[in-house]
N, C-alpha and C positions, 0 to 999 in steps of 0.2 A: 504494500500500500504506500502511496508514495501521491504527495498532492502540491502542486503549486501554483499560486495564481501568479500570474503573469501580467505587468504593469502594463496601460496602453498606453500608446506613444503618439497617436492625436494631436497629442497637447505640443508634444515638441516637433510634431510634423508642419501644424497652424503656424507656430513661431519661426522655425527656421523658413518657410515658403514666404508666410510675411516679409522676412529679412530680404531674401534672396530679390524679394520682387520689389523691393522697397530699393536698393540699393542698383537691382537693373533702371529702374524705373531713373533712378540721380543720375546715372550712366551714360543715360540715353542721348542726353541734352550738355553734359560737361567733359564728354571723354575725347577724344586725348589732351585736347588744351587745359583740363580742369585737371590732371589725376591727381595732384598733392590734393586738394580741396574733397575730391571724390574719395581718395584713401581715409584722408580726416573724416570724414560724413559715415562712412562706414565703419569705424574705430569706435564712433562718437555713439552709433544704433547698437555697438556690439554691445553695448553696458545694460542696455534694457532688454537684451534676447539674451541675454546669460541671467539674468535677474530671473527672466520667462521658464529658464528650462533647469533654473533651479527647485522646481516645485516637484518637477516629475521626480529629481532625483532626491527629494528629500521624502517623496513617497517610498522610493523606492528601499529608501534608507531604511525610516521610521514603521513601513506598514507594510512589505513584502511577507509573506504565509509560506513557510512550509510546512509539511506534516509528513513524517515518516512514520513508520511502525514503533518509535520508541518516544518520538520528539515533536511538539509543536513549537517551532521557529516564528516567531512575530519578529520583527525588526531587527532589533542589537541582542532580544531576549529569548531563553530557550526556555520550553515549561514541559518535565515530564508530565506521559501521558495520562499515567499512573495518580496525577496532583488532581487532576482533571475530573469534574463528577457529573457521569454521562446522562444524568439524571435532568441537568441543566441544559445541557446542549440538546436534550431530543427538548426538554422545553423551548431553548429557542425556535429549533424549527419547528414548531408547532405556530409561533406567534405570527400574525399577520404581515405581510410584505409591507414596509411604509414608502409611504408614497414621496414625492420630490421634494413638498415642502416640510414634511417631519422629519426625511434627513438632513435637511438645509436647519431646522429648528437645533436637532440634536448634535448637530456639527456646532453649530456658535454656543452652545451650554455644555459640550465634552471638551473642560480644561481641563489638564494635569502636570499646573505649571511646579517648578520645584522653588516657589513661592510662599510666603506664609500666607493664607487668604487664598491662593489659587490650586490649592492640592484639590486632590479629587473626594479625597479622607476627609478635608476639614469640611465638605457640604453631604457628607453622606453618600457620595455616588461613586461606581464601581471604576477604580483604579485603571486609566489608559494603557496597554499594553505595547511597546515597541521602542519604546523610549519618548516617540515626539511629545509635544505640549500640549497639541490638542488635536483635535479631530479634523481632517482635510475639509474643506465646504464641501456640504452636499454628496460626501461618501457616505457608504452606507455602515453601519456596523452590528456588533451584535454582542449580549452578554452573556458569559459564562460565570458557572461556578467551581472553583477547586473543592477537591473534601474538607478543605481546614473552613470553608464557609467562606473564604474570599470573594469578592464579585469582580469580572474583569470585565474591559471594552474591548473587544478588538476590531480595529478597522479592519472593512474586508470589501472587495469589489465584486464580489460575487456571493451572496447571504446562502442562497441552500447547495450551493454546490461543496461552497468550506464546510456549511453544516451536516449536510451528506458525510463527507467525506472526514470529518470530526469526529460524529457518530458512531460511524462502521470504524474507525480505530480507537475509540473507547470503549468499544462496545467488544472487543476482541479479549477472550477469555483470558489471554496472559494480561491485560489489564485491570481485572475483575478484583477485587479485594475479598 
């Protein structure tokens, strides 16, 4: 059993084709008499499309999923599978698919700054998983329970297919307590 989601790339496909047309487009009208001015201009666009395609790679950082037969991989964080209480996760997927704007809602109220005031602890709600601070806009996520009673978030890009796939490796009798 072996699961991983795989980030989409979208986001930096829109960015870098922006750039590219953005910069044919200066091209068009200053090249070759302009090319120090052209070079500058494109230098000057590079600062906001690396800002742009910093996002993917700090998903990729903070919220990338693996799941093997022993290990749930969330970001920087490994979580035996054995911590994990499948009792929780067949409850996730059991709960309703939320729709754009209640993951847009749960995105701007999932902090887990290392803050006083912005922990996850100090309001009661379940500990974000991967390391980042808080939940991407508009991804979607979902919460577990370890056996010690902890509650986790984990960001996920695909809700029943990680819970599928959760599931059936929780639910595997060397994991059974």
């Amino acid at each position: 059993m072996h699961y991983v989601e795989k980030p989409t790339k979208t986001w930096s496909v829109i960015c870098i084709a922006v750039y590219l047309v953005g910069i044919a487009y200066m091209g068009v009208g200053t090249l070759p008499k302009d090319l120090g001015i052209w070079l500058g201009m494109c230098a000057l666009f590079l600062l906001p499309l690396l800002i742009c395609l910093l996002v993917p790679l700090s998903k990729w950082i903070y919220h990338r999923i693996e799941l093997d037969a022993q290990t749930l991989r969330v970001g920087r964080e490994r979580i035996p599978l054995v911590v994990i209480d499948p009792r929780s996760v067949q409850a996730a997927a059991g709960e309703a698919l939320p729709g754009a704007a209640q993951r847009y809602a749960t995105s701007l109220n999932t902090v887990d700054a290392p803050l006083p005031g912005f922990r996850a602890a100090d309001h009661g709600n379940p500990r974000l998983v991967g390391g980042a601070w808080g939940l991407p806009m508009g991804m979607d996520s979902v919460v577990i329970g370890t056996r010690q009673g902890e509650r986790l978030t984990i960001a996920t890009r695909d809700r029943a297919a990680f819970l599928a796939a959760l599931f059936h490796a929780t639910a595997a009798p060397h994991h059974q307590l």
